[in-house]
C-alpha positions as CSV (number, residue, x, y, z in Angstrom):
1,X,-6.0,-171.2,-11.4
2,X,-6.3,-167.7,-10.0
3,X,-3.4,-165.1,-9.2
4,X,-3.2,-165.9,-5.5
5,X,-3.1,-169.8,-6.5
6,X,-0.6,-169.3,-9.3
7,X,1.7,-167.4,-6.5
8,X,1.6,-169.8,-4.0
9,X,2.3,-172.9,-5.9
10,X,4.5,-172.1,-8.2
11,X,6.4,-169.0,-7.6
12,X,8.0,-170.8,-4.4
13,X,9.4,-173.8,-7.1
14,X,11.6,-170.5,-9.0
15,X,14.9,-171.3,-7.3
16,X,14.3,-175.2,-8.0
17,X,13.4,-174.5,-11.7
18,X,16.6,-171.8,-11.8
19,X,18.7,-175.0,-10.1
20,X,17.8,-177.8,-12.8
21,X,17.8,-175.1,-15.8
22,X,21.6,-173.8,-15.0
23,X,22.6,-177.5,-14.3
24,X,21.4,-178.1,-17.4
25,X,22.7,-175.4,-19.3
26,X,25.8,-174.1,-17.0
27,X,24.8,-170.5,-17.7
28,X,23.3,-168.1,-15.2
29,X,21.8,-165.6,-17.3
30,X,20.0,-168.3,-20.0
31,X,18.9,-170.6,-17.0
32,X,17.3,-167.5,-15.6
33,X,15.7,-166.7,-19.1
34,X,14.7,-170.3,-19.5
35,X,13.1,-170.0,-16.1
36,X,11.3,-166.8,-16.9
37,X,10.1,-168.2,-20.1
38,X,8.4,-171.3,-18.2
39,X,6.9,-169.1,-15.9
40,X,5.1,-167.4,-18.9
41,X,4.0,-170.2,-20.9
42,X,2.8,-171.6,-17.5
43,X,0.5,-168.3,-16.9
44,X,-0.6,-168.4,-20.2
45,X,-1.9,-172.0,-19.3
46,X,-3.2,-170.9,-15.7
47,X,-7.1,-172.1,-16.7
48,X,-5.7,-175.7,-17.5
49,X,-2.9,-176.1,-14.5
50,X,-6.1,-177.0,-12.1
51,X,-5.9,-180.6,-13.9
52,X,-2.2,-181.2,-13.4
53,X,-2.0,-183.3,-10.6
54,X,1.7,-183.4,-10.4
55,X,2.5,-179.2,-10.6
56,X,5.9,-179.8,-9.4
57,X,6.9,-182.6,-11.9
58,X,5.0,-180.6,-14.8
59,X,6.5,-177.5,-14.0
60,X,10.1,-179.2,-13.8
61,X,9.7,-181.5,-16.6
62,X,8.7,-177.8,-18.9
63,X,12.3,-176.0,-17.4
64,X,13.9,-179.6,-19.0
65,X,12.2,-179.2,-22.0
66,X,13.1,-175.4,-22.5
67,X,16.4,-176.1,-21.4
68,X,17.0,-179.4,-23.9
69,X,15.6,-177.2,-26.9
70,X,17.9,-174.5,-26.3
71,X,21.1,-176.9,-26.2
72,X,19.6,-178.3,-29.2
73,X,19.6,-175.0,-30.9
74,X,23.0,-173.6,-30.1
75,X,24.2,-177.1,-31.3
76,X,22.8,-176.6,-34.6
77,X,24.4,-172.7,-34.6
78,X,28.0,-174.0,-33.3
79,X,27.8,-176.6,-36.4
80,X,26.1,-173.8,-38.8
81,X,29.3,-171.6,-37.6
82,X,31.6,-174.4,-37.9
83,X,30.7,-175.2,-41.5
84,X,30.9,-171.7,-42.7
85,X,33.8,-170.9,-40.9
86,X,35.0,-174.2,-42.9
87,X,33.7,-173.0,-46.0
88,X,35.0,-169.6,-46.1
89,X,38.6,-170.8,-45.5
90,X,38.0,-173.8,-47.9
91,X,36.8,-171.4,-50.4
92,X,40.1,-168.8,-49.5
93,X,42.2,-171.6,-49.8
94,X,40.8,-172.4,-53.5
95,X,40.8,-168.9,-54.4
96,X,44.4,-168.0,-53.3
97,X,45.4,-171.3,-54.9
98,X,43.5,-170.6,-58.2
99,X,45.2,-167.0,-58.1
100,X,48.5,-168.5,-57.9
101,X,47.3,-171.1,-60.7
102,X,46.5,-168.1,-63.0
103,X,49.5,-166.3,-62.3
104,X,52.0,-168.9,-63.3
105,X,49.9,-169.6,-66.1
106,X,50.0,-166.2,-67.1
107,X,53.5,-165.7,-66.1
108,X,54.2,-168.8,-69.0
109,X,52.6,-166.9,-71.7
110,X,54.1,-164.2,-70.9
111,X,57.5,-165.5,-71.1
112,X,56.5,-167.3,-74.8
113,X,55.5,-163.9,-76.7
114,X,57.9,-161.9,-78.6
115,X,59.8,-159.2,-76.6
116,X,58.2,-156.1,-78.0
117,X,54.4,-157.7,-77.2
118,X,55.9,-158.9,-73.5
119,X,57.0,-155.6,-72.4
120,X,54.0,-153.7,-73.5
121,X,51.7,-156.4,-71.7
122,X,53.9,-156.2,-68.6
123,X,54.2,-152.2,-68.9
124,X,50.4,-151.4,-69.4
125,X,48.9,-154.2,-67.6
126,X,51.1,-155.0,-64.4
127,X,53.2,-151.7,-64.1
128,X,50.3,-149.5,-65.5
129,X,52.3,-147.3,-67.5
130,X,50.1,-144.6,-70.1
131,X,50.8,-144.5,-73.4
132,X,52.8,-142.2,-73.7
133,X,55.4,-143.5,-71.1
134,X,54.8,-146.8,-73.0
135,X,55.6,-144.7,-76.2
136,X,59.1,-143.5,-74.9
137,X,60.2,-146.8,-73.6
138,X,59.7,-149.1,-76.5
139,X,60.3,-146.0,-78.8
140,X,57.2,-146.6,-80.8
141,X,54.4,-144.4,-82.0
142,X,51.0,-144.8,-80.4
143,X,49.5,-146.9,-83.0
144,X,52.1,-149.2,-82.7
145,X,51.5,-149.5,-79.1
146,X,47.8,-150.2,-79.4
147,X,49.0,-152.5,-82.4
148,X,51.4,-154.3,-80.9
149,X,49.1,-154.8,-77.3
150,X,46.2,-156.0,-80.0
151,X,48.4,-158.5,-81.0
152,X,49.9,-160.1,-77.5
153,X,46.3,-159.6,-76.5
154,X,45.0,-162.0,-79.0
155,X,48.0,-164.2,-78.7
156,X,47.1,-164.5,-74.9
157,X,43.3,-165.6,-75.9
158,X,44.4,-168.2,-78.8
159,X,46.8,-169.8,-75.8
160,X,44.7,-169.7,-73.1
161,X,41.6,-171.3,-75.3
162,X,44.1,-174.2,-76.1
């Protein structure tokens, strides 16, 4: 088929292909790329469309094809979207929860060491005093400090392995 054949036959079928591809798809703007797509894969094929015998129905039959495997494909994206969107706030939900989980776990061994070890955990840990604040509040030289941390440190691991 040869350029003057090609634009008589099947440029005048545009708005027919444009009709079925937006009825298909209910959007302008892809019916009209869906459109411009069949009109290059049918250019590309311009040696073989002498055989068609039907150029109407092929032509119409390529825009429903085009059209079905776009649907097709934003399906599979809305789902891909859907499941990550459900994953991410599945995995939040988990996270936040095992947060909380550890907290209150924490918050129990916390309670159960001796008062000296608790408030230098809480003070260098959750309050993120230095060592020398630490030193003036529990009135205890620095090697105590580290010492007695060391110790509510290793008391945290032995409770937390059991």
């Amino acid at each position: 088929m040869d350029h003057q054949t090609f634009k008589h036959s099947i440029i005048p079928m545009q708005s027919a292909m444009q009709l079925l591809a937006e009825r298909m798809l209910g959007d302008v703007a892809d019916a009209e790329d869906v459109v411009q797509d069949v009109f290059v894969a049918l250019w590309s094929r311009r040696d073989d469309l002498d055989r068609v015998v039907r150029l109407e129905s092929y032509c119409m039959q390529m825009v429903r094809l085009r059209c079905i495997d776009l649907i097709r494909k934003r399906n599979r994206e809305a789902l891909h979207n859907e499941q990550i969107a459900y994953l991410s706030d599945t995995e939040v939900f988990a996270e936040v929860e095992e947060v909380q989980d550890r907290s209150a776990l924490l918050g129990r061994l916390l309670a159960e060491l001796p008062e000296k070890q608790r408030k230098a955990v809480t003070m260098k840990y959750i309050d993120e005093c230095t060592t020398q604040q630490m030193e003036q509040a529990l009135q205890m030289s620095s090697s105590n400090v580290y010492t007695t941390l060391s110790r509510a440190i290793q008391t945290l691991r032995e409770k937390l392995r059991n």
